[in-house]
TIDREN-218008 format. One record per residue (C-alpha): residue in three letters; x, y, z; residue number from 1. Coordinates in steps of 0.25 Angstrom, whole numbers, plus 5000, padded with zeros to 4 digits. Layout:
BEGIN
residu/x/y/z/num
ALA/X/Y/Z/NUM
...
This chain:
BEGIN
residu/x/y/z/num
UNK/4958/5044/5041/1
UNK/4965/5051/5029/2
UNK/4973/5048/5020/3
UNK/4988/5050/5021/4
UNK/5000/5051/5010/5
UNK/5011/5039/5015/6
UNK/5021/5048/5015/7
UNK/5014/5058/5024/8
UNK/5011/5048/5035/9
UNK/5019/5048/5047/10
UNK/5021/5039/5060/11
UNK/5011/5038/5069/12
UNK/5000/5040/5060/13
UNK/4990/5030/5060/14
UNK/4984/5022/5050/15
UNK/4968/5025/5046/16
UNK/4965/5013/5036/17
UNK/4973/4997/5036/18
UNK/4981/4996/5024/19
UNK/4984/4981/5016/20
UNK/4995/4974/5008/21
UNK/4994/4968/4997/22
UNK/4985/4957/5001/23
UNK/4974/4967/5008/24
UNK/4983/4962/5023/25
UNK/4981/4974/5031/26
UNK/4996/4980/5033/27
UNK/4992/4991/5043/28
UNK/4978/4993/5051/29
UNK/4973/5007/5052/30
UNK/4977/5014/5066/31
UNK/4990/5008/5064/32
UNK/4999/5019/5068/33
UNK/5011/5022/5056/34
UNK/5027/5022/5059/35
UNK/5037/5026/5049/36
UNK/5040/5013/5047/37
UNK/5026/5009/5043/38
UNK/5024/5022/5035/39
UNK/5039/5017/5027/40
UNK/5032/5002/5024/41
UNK/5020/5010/5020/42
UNK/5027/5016/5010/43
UNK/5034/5004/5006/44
UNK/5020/4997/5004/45
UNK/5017/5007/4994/46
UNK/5005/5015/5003/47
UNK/5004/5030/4997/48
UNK/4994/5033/5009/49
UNK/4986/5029/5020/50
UNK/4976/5031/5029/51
UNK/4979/5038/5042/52
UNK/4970/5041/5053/53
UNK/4968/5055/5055/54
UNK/4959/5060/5066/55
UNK/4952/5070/5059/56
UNK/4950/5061/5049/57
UNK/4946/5049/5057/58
UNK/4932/5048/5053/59
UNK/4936/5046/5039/60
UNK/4932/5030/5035/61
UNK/4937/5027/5021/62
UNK/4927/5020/5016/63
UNK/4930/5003/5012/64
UNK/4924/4998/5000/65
UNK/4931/4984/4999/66
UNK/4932/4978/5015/67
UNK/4945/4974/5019/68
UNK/4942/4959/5020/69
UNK/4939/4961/5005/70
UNK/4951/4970/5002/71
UNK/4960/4959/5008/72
UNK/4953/4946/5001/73
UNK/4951/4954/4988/74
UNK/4968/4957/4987/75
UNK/4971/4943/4992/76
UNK/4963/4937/4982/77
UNK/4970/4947/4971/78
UNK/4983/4944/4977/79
UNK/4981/4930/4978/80
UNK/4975/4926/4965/81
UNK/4985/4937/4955/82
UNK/4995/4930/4963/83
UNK/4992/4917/4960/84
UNK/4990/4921/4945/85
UNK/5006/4929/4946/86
UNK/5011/4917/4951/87
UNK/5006/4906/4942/88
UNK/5004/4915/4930/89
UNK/4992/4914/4920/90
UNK/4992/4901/4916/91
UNK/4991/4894/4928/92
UNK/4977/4893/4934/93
UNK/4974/4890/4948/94
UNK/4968/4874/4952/95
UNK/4952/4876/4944/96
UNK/4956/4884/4933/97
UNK/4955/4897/4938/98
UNK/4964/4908/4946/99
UNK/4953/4916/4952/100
UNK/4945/4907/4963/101
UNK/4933/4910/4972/102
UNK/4940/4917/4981/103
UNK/4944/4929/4972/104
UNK/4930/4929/4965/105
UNK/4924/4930/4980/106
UNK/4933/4943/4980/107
UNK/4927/4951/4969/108
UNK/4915/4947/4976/109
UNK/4918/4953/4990/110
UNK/4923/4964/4981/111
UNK/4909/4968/4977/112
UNK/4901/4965/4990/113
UNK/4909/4975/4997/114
UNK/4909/4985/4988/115
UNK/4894/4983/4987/116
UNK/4891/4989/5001/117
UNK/4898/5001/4993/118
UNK/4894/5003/4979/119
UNK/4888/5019/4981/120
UNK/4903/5021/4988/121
UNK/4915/5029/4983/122
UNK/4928/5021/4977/123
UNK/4938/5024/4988/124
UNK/4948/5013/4989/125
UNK/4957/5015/5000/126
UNK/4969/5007/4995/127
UNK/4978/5004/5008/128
UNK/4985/4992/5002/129
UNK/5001/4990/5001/130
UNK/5005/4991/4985/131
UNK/5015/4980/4985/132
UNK/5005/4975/4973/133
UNK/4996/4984/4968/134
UNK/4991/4975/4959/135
UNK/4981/4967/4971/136
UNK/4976/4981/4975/137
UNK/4974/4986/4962/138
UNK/4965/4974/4958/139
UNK/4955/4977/4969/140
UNK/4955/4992/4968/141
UNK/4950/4990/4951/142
UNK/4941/4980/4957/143
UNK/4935/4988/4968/144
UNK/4934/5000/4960/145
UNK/4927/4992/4947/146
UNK/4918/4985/4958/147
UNK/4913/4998/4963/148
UNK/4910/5002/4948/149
UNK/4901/4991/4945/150
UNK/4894/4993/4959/151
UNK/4891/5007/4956/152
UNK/4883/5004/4942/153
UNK/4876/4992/4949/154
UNK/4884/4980/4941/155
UNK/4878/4967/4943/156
UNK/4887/4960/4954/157
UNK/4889/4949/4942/158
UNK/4896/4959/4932/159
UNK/4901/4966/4944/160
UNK/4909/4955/4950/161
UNK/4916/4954/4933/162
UNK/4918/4967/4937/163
UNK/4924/4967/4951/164
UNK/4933/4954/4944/165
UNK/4939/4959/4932/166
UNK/4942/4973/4941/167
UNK/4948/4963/4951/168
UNK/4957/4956/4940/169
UNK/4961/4965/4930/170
UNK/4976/4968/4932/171
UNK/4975/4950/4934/172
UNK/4985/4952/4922/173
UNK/4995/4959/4930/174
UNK/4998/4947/4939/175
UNK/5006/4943/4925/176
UNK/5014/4954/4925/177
UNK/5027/4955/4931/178
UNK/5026/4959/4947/179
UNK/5038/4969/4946/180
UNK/5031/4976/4933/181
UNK/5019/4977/4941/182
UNK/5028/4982/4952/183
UNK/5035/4992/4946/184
UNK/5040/5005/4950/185
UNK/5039/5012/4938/186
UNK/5034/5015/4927/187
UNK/5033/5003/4917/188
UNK/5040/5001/4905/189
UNK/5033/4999/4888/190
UNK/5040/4985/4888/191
UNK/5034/4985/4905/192
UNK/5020/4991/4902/193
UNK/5017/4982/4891/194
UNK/5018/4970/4899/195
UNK/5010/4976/4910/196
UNK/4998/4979/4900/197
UNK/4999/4963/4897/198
UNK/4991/4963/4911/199
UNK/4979/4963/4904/200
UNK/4980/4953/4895/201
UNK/4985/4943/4906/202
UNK/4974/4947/4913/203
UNK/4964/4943/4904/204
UNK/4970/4930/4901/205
UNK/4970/4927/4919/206
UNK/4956/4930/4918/207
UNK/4949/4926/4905/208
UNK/4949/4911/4908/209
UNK/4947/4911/4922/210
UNK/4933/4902/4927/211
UNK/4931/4913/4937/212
UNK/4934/4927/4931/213
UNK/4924/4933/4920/214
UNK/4929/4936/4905/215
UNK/4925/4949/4907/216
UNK/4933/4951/4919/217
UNK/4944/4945/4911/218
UNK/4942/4956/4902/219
UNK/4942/4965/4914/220
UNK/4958/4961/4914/221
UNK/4959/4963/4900/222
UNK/4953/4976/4896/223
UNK/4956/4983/4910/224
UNK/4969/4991/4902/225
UNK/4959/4995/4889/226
UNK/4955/5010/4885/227
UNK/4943/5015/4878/228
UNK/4953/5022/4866/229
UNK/4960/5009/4864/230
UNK/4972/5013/4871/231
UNK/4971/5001/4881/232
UNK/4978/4987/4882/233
UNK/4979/4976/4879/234
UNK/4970/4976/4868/235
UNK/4966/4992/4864/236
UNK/4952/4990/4866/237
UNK/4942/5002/4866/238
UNK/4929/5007/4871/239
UNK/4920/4996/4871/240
UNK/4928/4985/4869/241
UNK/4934/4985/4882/242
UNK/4922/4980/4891/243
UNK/4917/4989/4902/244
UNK/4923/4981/4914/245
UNK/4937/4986/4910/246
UNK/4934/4998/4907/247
UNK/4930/5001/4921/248
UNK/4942/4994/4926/249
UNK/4950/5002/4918/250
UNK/4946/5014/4926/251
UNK/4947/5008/4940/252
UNK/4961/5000/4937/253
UNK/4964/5014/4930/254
UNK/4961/5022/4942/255
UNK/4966/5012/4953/256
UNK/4980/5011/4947/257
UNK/4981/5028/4946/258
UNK/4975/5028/4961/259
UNK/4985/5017/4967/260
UNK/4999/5018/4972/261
UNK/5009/5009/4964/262
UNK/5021/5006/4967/263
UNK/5027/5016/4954/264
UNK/5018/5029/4960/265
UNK/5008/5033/4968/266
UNK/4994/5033/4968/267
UNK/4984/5045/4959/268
UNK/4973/5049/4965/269
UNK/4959/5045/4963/270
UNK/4955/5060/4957/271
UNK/4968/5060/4947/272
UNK/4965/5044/4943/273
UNK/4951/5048/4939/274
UNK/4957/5062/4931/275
UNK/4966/5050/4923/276
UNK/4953/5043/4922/277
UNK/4946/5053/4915/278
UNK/4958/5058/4908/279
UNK/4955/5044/4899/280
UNK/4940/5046/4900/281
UNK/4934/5040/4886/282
UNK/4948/5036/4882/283
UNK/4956/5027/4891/284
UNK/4944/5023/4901/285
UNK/4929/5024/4900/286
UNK/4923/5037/4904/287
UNK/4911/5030/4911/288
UNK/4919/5022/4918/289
UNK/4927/5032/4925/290
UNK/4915/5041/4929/291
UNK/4909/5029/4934/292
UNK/4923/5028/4943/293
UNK/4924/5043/4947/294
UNK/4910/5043/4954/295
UNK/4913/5032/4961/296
UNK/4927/5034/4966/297
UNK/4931/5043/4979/298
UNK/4940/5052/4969/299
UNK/4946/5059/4986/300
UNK/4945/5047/4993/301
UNK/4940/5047/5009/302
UNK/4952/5051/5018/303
UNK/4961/5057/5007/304
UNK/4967/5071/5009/305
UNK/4963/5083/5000/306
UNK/4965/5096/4998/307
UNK/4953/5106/4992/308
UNK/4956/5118/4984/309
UNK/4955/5126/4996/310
UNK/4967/5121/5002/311
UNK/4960/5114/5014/312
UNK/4965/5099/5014/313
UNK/4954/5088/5020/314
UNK/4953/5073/5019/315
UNK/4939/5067/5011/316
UNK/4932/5063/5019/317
UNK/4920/5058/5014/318
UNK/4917/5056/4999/319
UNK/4904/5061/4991/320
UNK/4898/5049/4981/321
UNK/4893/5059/4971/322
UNK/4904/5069/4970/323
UNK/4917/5058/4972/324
UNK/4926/5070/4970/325
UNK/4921/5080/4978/326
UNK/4922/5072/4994/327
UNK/4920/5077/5007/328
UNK/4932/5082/5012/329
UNK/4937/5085/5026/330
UNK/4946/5097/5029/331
UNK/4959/5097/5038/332
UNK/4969/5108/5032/333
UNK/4965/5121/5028/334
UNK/4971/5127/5016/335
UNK/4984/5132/5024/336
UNK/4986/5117/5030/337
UNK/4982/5118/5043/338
UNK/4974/5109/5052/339
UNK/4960/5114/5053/340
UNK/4955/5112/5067/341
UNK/4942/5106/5063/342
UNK/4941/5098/5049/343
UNK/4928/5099/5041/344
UNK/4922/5094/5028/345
UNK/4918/5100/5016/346
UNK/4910/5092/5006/347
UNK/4916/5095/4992/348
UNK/4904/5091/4986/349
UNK/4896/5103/4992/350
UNK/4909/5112/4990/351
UNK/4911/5112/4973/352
UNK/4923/5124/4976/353
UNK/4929/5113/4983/354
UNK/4938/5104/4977/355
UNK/4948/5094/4982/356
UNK/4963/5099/4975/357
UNK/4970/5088/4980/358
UNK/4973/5075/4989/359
UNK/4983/5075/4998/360
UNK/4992/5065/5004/361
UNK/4994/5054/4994/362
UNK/5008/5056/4986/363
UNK/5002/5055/4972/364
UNK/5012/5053/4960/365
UNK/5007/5051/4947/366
UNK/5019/5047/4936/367
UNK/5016/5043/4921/368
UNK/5010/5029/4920/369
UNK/4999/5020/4914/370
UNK/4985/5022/4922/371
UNK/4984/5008/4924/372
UNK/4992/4995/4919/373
């Protein structure tokens, strides 16, 4: 399967990979042949792309990290319990004291045994979720991303499920912001943008107290929007001050938010989200922090489309764990377009003269706006 551009699907092309709604409900199950008026909803929905079957890309498996019986209890939980919290607002705590239950903490759990069986793996989320609230979705990408993190340097599964908690809950502040703000088409306003950056703040306050959540996760909330020169919010902390939690979650909620389509543009992709990154290297986000990221995330993930300074254009198929930029890519089009009657692979890796000079099939448009809020 490859992936394909929404705009450039057509009727009678048949879907390669299930996709979800908000809740993790699967909407449409792979071989599920597309008409226009599915492709229109599609659109609707808020899908940039998706994947199609291709037979001489069939052999392509993109890889799950997070099982879909987790996916779906992970986003029901989210959606469940920042519901609950939108709908009866700060103050008002569930029967016992607490908002979060067993339930949700038996989530973060799941997480982490799941992405266990795949801690030496690449980062390759293959979001097929509906965007009628980002929000749900977001949540569990920082959290998978940040999970992943802590496998890779061996965290203790105590400080690993603070971790995978605090990831999971750090925009719990936005349940208090207005749904339409959250929403929004375009770009936000000062007067806007100031009440948005309050999310931290409510977060800390959902979280500090509760019987079931750590401090530090708390903090998680808090300190998630801070940056190493002070230029953060809400409190203009620097360096040290802002504990090591957040400052990975900074570079994960940074990166998730550049990488995901919202309803006011479309997504980046994951080589110009890490450039952003690096940009802000020593400044806004920890250097560390963000190498640690860039070896562990597919920077051309499998079944994306590419084209090589060559001219050929190809679809990764496989990805290579100690050169993440450089995958394995398979060749379809030779520089003047056309067909090639018998694909093959070239391994950029073993090909330094090779480089990948761009991916094709995702509308990207990238306008002036705060990395993550």
């Amino acid at each position: 399967m490859r992936l394909v551009s929404i705009a450039k699907c057509q009727p009678g092309m048949r879907l390669g990979k299930r996709i979800y709604n908000e809740e993790g409900i699967v909407l449409l199950a792979e071989h599920v042949e597309l008409t226009a008026p599915l492709i229109t909803r599609l659109k609707e929905l808020g899908f940039q792309a998706v994947y199609i079957e291709d037979k001489r890309t069939d052999d392509i498996v993109i890889p799950e990290l997070v099982s879909e019986e987790t996916r779906m209890r992970a986003l029901r939980e989210v959606r469940s319990h920042f519901r609950r919290i939108m709908d009866r607002g700060i103050r008002t705590k569930l029967s016992g004291g607490a908002f979060f239950d067993k339930a949700f903490r038996d989530v973060v759990s799941m997480i982490i045994d799941d992405l266990s069986g795949h801690k030496d793996a690449m980062i390759m989320l293959t979001d097929m979720t509906a965007k009628d609230h980002y929000l749900y979705q977001h949540s569990l990408n920082v959290c998978v991303y940040a999970t992943m993190l802590g496998l890779s340097s061996q965290m203790p599964r105590e400080e690993l499920h603070v971790l995978a908690m605090g990831a999971l809950l750090h925009d719990i502040g936005k349940t208090q912001i207005p749904l339409e703000m959250l929403r929004k088409m375009g770009k936000l306003s000062k007067e806007e943008f100031e009440l948005m950056k309050t999310h931290a703040e409510h977060g800390f306050r959902i979280l500090k107290d509760e019987p079931n959540i750590s401090l530090i996760a708390a903090h998680c909330a808090f300190q998630h929007h801070e940056r190493l020169d002070g230029s953060g919010y809400p409190r203009g902390l620097k360096g040290e001050e802002i504990h090591d939690y957040a400052r990975l979650i900074a570079v994960v909620d940074s990166y998730d938010a550049m990488t995901s389509h919202r309803v006011y543009r479309n997504a980046m992709l994951p080589h110009q989200a890490l450039e952003i990154l690096f940009a802000g290297a020593g400044t806004l986000y920890d250097k560390s922090k963000i190498e640690q990221f860039r070896n562990k995330v597919a920077i051309y993930p499998i079944g994306h489309e590419v084209t090589l300074n060559t001219g050929e254009t190809g679809v990764v198929v496989d990805l290579n764990l100690n050169s993440p930029h450089r995958p394995i890519v398979r060749i379809l089009q030779n520089a003047a377009g056309e067909q090639i009657k018998s694909p093959y692979e070239i391994d950029l890796s073993r090909n330094p003269s090779v480089v990948i000079t761009a991916v094709r099939d995702v509308d990207v448009v990238w306008q002036d706006m705060e990395l993550s809020v």
